[in-house]
N, C-alpha and C positions, 0 to 999 in steps of 0.2 A: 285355650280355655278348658278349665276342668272343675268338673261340680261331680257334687253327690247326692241321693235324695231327700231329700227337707231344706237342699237349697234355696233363694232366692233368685229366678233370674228376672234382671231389672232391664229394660229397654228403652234408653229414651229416644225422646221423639227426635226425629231427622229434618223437618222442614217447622217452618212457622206456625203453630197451630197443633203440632202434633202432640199427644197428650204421653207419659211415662206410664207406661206399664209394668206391672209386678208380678208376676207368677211363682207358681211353689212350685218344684222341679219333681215329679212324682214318678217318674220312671228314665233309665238310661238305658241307650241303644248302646254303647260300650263300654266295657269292662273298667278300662282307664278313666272314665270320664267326661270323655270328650264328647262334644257332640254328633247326632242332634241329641233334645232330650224330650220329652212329655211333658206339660206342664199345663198346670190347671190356675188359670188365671182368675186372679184375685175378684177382680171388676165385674166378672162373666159367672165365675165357673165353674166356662170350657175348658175342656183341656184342649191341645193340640201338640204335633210334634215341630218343634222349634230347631231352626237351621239358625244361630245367636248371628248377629254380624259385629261390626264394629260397634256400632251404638247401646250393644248390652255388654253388662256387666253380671258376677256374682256375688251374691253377700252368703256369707253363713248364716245359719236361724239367730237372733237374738232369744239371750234367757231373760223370761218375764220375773 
């Protein structure tokens, strides 16, 4: 996985119940891309530094 900042990273839920999360990727621990990354979630926020697993994905920003 590889982002850059004004990414999207999108999470979804793993069990029954679990809701999709969206965060904006605001900072990178490294150079390349990869993770983890910072991210300031939509829902919240908060930011937090983010370890992605299988169930997230990236989108690049959409132009409005």
């Amino acid at each position: 996985m590889q982002a850059k900042v004004g990414d999207r990273l999108v999470m979804e839920g793993v069990h029954v119940g679990d809701r999709k999360r969206v965060g904006i990727i605001s900072a990178l621990s490294h150079e390349d891309g990869t993770p983890p990354y910072t991210v300031r979630w939509l829902d919240t926020g908060r930011e937090s530094l983010v370890f992605p697993g299988s169930e997230a994905h990236i989108e690049e920003p959409t132009e409005a």
